[in-house]
Every structure is written in C-alpha cells, then in structure tokens.
The first five atom37 places (N, CA, C, CB, O) and aatype in JSON, in Angstrom:
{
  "aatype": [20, 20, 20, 20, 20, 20, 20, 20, 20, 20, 20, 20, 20, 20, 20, 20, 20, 20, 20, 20, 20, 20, 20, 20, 20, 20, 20, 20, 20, 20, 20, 20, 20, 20, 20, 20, 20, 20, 20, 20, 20, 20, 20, 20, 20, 20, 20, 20, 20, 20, 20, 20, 20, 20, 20, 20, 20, 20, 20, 20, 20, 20, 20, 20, 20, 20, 20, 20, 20, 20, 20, 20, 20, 20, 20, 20, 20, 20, 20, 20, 20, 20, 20, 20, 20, 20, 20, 20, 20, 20, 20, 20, 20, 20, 20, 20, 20, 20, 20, 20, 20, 20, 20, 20],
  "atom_mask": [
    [1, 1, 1, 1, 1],
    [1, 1, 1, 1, 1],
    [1, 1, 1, 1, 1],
    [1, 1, 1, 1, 1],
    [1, 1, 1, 1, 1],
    [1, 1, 1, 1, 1],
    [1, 1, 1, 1, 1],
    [1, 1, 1, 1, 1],
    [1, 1, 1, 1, 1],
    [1, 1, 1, 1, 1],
    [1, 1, 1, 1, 1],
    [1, 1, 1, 1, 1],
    [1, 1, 1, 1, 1],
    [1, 1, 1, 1, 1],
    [1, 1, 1, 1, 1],
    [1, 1, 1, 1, 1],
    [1, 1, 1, 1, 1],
    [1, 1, 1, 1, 1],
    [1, 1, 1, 1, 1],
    [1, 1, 1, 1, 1],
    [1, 1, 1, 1, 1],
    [1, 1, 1, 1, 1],
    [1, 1, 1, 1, 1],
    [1, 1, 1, 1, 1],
    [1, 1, 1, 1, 1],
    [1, 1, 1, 1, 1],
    [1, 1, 1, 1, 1],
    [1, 1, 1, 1, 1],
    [1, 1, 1, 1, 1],
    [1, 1, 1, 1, 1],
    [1, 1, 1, 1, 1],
    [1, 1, 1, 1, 1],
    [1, 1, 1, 1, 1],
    [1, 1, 1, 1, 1],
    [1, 1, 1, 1, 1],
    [1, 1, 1, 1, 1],
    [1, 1, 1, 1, 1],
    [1, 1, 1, 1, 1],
    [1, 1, 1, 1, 1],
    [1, 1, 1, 1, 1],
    [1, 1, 1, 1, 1],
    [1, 1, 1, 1, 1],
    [1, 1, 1, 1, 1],
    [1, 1, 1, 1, 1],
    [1, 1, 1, 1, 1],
    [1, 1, 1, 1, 1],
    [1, 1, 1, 1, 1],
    [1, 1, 1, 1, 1],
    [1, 1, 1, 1, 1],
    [1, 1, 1, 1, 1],
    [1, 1, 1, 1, 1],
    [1, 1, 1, 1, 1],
    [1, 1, 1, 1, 1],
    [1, 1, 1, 1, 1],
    [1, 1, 1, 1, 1],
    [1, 1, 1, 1, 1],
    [1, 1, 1, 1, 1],
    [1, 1, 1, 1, 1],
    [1, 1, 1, 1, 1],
    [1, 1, 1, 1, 1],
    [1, 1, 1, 1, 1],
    [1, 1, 1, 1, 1],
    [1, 1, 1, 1, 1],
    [1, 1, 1, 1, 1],
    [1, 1, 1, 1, 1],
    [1, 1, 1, 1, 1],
    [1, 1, 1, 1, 1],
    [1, 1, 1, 1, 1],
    [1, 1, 1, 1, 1],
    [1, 1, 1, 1, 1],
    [1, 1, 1, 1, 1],
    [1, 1, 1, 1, 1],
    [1, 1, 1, 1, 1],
    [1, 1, 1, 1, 1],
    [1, 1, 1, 1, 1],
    [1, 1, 1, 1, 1],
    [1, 1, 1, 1, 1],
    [1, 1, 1, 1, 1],
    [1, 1, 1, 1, 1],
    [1, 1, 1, 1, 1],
    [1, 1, 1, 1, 1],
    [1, 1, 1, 1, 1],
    [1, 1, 1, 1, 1],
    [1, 1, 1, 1, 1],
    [1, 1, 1, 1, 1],
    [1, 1, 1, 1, 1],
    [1, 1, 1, 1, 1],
    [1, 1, 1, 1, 1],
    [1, 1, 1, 1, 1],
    [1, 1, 1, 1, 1],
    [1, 1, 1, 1, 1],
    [1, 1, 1, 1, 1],
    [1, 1, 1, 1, 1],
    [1, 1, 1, 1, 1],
    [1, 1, 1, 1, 1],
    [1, 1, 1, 1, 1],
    [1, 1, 1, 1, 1],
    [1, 1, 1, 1, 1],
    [1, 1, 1, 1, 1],
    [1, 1, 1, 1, 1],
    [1, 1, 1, 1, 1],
    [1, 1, 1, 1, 1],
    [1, 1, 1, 1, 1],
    [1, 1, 1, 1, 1]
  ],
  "atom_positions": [
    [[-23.57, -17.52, -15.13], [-23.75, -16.1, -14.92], [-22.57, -15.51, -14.14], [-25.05, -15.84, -14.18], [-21.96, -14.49, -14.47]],
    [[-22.31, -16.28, -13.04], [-20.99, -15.94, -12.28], [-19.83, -15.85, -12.85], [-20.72, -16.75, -11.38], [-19.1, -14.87, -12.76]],
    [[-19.57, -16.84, -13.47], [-18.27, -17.02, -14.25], [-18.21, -16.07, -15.79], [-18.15, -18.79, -14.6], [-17.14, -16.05, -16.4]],
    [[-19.21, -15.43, -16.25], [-19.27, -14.6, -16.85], [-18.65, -12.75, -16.1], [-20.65, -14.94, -17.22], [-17.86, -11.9, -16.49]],
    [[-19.38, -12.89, -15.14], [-19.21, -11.63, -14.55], [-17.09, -11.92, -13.83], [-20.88, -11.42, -13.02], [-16.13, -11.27, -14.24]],
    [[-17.07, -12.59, -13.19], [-15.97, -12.91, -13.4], [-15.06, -12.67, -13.81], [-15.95, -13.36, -13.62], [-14.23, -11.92, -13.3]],
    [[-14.94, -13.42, -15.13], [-14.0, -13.64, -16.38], [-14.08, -11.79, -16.57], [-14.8, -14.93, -17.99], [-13.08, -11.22, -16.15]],
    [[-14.92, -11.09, -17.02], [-15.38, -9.62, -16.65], [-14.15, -8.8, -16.26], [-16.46, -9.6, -15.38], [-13.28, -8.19, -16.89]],
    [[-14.47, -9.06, -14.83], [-13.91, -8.42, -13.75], [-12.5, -8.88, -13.83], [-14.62, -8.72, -12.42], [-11.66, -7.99, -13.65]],
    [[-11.99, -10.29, -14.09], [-10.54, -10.22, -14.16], [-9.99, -9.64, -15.32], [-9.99, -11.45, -14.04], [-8.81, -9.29, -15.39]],
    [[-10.86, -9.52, -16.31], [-10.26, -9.26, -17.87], [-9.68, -7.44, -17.46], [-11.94, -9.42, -19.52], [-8.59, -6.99, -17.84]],
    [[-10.81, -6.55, -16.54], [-10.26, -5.62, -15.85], [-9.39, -5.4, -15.27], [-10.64, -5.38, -15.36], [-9.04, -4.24, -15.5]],
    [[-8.54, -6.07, -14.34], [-8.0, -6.1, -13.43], [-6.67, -6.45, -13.86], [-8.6, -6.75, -12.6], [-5.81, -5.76, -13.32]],
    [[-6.27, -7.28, -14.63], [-5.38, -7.01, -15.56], [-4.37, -5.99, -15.86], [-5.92, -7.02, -16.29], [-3.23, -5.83, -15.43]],
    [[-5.11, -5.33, -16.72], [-4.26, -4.2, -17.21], [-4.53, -3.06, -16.23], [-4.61, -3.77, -18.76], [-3.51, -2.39, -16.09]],
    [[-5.31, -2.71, -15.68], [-5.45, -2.0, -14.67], [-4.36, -1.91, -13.46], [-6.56, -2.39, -14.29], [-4.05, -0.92, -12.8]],
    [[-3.96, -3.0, -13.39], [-3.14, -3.13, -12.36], [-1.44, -3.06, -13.03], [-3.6, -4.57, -11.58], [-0.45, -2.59, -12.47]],
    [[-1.54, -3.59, -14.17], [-0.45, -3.14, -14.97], [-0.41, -1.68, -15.16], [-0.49, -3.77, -16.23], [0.54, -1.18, -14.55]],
    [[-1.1, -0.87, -15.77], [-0.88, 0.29, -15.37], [-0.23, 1.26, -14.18], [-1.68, 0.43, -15.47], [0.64, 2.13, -14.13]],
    [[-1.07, 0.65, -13.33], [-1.0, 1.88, -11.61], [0.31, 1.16, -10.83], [-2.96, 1.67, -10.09], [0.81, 1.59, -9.79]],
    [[0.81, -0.15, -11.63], [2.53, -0.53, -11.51], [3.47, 0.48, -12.25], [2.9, -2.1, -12.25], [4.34, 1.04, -11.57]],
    [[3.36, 0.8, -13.75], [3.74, 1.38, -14.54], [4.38, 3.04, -13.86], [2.62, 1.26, -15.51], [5.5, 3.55, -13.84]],
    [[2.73, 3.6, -13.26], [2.3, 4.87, -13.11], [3.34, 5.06, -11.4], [0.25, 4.99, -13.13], [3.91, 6.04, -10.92]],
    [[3.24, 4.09, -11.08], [3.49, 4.02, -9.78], [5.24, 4.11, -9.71], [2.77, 2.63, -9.17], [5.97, 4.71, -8.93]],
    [[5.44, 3.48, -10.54], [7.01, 2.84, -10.74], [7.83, 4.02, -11.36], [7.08, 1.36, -11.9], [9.0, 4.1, -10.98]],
    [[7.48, 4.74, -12.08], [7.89, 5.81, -13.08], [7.81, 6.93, -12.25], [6.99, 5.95, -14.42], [8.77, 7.7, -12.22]],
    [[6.58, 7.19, -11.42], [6.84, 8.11, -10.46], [8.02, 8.41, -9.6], [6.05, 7.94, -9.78], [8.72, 9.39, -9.36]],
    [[7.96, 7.16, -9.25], [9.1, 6.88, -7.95], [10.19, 7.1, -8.23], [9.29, 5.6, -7.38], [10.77, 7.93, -7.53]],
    [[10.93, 6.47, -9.35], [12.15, 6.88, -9.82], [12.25, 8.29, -10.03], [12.46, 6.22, -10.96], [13.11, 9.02, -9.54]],
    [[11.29, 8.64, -10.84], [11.35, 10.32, -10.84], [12.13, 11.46, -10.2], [10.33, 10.68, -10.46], [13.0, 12.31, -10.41]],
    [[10.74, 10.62, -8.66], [10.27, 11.46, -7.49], [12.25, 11.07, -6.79], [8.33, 10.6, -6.34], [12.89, 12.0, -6.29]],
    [[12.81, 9.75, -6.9], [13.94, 10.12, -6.1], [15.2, 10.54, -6.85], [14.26, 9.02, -5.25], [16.21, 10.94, -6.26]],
    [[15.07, 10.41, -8.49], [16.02, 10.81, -8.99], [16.09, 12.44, -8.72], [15.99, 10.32, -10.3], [17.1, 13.07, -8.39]],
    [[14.61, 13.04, -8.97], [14.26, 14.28, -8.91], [15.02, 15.05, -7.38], [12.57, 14.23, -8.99], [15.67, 16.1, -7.4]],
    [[14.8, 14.46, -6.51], [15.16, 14.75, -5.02], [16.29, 14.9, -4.67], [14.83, 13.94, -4.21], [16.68, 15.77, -3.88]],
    [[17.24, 13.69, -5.45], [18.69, 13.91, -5.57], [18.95, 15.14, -6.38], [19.39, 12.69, -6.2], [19.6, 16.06, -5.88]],
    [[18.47, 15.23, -7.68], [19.0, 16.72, -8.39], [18.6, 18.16, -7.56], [18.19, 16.87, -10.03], [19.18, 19.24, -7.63]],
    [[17.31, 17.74, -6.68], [17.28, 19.22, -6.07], [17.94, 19.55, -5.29], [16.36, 19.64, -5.58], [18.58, 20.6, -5.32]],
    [[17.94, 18.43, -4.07], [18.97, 18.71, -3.41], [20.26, 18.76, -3.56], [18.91, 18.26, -2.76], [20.98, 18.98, -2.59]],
    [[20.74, 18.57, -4.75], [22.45, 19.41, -4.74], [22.12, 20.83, -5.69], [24.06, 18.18, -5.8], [23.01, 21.68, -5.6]],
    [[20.96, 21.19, -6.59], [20.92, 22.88, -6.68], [20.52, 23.14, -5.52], [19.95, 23.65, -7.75], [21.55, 23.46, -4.91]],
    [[19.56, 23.21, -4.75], [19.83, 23.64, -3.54], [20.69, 23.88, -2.32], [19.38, 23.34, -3.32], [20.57, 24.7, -1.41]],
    [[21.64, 22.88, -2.58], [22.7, 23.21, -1.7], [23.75, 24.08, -2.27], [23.29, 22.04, -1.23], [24.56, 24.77, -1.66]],
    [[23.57, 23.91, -3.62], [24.61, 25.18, -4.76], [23.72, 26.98, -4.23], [24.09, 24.66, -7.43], [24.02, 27.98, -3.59]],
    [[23.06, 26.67, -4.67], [22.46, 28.11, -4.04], [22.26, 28.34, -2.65], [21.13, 28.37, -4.52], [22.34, 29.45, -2.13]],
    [[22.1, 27.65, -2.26], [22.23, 28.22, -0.25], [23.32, 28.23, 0.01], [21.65, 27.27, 1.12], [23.53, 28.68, 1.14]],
    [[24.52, 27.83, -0.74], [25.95, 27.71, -0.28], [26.18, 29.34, -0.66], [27.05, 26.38, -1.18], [26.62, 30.15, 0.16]],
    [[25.84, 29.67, -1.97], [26.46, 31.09, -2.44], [25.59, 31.63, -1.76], [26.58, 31.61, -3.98], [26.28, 32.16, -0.88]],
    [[24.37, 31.92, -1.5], [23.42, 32.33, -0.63], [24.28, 33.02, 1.02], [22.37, 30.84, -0.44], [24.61, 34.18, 1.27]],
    [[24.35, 32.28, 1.5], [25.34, 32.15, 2.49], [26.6, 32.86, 2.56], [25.62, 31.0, 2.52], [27.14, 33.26, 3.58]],
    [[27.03, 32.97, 1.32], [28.26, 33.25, 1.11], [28.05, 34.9, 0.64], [28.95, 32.14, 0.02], [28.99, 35.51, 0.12]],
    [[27.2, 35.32, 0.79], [26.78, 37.25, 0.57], [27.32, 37.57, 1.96], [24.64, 37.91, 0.38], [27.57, 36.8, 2.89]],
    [[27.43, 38.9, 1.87], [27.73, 39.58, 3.32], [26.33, 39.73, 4.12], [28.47, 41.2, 3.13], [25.17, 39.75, 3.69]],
    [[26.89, 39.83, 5.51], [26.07, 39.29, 6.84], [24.56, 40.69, 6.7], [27.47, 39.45, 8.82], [23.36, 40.42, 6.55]],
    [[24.92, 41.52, 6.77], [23.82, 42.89, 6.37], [22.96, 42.55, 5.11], [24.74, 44.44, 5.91], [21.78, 42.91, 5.02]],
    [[23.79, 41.67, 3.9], [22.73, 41.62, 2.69], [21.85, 40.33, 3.29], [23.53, 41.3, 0.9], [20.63, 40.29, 3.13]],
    [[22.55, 39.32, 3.96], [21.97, 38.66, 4.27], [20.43, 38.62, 5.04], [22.76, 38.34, 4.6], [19.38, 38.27, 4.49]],
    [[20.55, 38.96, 6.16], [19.92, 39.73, 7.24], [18.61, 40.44, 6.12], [21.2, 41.01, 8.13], [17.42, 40.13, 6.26]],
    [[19.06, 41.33, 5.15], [17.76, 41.84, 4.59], [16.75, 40.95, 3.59], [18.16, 43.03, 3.85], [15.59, 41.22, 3.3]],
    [[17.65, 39.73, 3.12], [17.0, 38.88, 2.09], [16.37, 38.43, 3.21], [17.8, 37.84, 1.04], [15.16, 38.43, 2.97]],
    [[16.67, 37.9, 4.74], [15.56, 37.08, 4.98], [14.66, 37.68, 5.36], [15.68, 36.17, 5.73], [13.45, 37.49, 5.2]],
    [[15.25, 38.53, 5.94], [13.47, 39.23, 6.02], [12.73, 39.86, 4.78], [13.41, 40.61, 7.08], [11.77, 40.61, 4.96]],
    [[13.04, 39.64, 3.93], [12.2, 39.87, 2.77], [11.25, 38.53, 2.33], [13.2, 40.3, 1.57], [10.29, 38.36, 1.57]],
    [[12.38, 37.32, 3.59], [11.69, 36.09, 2.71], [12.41, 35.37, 1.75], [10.59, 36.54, 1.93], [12.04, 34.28, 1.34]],
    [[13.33, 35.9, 1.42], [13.82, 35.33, -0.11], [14.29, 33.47, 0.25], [15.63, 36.54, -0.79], [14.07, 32.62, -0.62]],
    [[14.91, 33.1, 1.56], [15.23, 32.13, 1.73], [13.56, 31.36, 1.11], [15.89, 32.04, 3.26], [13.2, 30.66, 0.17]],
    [[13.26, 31.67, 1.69], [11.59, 31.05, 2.02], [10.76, 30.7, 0.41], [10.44, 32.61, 3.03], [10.02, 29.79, 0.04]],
    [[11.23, 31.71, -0.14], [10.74, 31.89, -1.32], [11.27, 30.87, -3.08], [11.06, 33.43, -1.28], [10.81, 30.37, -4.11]],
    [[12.57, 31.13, -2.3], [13.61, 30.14, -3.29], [13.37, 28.74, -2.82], [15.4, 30.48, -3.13], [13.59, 27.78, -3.57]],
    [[12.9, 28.59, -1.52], [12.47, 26.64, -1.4], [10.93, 26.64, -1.82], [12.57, 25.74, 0.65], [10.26, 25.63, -2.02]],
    [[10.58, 27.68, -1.9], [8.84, 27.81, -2.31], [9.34, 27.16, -4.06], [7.87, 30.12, -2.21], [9.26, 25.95, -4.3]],
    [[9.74, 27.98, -4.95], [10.33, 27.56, -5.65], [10.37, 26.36, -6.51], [10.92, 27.68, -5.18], [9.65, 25.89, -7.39]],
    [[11.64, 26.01, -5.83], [12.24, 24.54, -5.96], [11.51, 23.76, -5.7], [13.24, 24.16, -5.28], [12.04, 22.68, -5.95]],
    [[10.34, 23.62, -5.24], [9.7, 22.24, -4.65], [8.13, 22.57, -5.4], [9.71, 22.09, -2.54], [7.13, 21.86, -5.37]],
    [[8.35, 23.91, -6.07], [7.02, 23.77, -7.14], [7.8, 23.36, -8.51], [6.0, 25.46, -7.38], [7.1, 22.75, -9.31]],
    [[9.08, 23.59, -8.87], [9.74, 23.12, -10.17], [9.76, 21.75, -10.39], [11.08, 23.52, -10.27], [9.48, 21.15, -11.43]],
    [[10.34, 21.0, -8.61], [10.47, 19.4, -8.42], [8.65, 18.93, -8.47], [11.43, 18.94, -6.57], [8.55, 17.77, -8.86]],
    [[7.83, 19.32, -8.28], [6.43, 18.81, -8.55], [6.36, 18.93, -9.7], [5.32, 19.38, -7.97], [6.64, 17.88, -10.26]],
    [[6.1, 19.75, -10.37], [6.16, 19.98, -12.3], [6.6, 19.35, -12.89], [6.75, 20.92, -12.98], [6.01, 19.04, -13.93]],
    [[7.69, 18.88, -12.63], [8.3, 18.11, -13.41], [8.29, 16.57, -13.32], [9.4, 18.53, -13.36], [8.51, 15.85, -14.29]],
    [[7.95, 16.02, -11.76], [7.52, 14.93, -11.66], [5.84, 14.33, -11.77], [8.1, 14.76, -10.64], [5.36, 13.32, -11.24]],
    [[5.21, 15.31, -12.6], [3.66, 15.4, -13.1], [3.78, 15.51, -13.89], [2.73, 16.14, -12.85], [2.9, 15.0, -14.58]],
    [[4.89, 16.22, -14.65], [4.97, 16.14, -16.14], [5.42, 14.67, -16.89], [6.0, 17.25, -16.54], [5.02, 14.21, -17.96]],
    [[6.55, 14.05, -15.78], [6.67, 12.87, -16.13], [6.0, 11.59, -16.04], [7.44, 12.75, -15.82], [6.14, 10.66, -16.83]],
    [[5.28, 11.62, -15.03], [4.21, 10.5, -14.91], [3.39, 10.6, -15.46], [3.69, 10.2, -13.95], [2.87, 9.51, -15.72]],
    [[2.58, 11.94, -16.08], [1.66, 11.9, -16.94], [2.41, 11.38, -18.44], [0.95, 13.35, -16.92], [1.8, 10.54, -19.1]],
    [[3.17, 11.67, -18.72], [4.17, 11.77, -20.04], [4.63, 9.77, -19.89], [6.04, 13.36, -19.69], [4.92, 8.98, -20.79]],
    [[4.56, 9.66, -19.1], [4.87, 7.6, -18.96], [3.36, 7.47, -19.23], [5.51, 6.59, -16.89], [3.02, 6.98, -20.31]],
    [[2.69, 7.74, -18.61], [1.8, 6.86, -18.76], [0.44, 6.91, -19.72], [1.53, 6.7, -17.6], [-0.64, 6.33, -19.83]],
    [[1.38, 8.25, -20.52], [0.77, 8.57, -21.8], [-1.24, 9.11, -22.19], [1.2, 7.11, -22.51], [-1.67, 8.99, -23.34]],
    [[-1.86, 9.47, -21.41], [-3.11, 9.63, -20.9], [-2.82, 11.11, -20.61], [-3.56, 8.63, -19.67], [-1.77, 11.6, -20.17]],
    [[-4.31, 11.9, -21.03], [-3.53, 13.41, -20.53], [-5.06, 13.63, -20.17], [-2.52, 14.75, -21.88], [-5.85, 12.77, -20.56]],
    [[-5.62, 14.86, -19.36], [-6.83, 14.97, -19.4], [-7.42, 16.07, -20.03], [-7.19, 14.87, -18.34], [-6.67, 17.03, -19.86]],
    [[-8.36, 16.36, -20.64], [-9.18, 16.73, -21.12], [-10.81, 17.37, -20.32], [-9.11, 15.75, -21.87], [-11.28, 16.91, -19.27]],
    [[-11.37, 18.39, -21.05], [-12.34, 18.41, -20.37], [-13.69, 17.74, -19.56], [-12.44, 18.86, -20.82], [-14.03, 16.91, -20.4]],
    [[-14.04, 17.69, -19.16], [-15.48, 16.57, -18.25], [-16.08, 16.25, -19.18], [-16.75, 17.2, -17.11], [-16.53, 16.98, -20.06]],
    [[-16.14, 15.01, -19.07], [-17.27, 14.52, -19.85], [-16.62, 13.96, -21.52], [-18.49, 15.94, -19.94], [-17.35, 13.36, -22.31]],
    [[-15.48, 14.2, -21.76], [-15.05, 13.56, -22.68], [-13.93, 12.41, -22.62], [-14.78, 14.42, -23.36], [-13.39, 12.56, -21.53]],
    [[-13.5, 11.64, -23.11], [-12.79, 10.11, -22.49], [-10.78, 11.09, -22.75], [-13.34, 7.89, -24.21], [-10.19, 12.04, -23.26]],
    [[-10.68, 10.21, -22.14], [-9.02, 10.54, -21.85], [-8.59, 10.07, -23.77], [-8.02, 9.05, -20.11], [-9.14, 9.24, -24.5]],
    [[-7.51, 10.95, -24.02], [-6.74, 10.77, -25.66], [-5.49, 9.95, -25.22], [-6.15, 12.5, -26.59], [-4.83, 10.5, -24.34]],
    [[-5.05, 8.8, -25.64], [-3.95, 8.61, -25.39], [-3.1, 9.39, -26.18], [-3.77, 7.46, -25.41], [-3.63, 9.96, -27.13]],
    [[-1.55, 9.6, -25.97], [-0.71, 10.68, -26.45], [0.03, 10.36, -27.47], [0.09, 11.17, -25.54], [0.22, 9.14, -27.45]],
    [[0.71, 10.99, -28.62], [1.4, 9.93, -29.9], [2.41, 9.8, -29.69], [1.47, 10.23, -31.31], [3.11, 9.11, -30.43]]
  ]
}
C-alpha cells in the first residue's frame, strides 16, 4: 500500500520539480538580462532628461514626470518578464474552473 502511494508521489515530483527549475531558471535570466537593458534606457533618458534647461526641469518634477517615467519602466520590465516566463513555460491561464491549455 505504501510503496504504491509512494511510487505515486515520486512519479509527481519528478516533473514537477523539473518544471519550477525550468520556470525558475528562465525567469532569472530574463529578470537580469531585463535589468541590464533597463538600466542603460534609463540612464539614456535621465541623461537627456537632465540635459533640458534648469526652469523646464524644475517644472517636470514637480509635475512628477521623473517619478512617472520610472513608474513606467519598471511596469514595461515586469511585462515583459511575465510575458516570458509564461511564454517558457508554455501554460497560460484561463478561466476558474477549467484546466490550464498548453500553448502551440
């Protein structure tokens, strides 16, 4: 009975764990390749940013705009590193209650 439930549970564990390596691994690269590309557009645009006169300046921030352009960038760098880990690991979701489609 044991060795049934078992055999079970490892036959799970398996690919399961192959996966959330996969999911895990694909992220990461992503997440630091991704980090490197933002941070040099970001430093391209805060450089010219910077480089406006001191009065235009002065009014973008208080409008926020600094604030707004890293608001931004760090919702583009999430998007795209959700787009890719979902897109590796080929599984997309669907509404409740119906099983995950793998993707073609």
């Amino acid at each position: 009975m044991w060795g049934v439930i078992a055999g079970f549970v490892m036959s799970l564990i398996g690919p399961l764990v192959g996966y959330v390596i996969k999911a895990l691994g694909i992220g990461l690269v992503t997440y630091a390749g991704l980090d490197f590309v933002f941070d040099q557009i970001e430093s391209f645009i805060f450089s010219r940013y910077n480089g406006l006169p001191t009065t235009i300046v002065q009014i973008l921030n208080l409008l926020g705009v600094h604030s707004a352009m890293k608001i931004i960038l760090s919702s583009l760098s999430t998007c795209v590193a959700y787009k890719a880990l979902i897109g590796s690991t080929g599984l997309y979701w669907k509404k409740p209650g119906s099983a995950p489609v793998k993707s073609s």
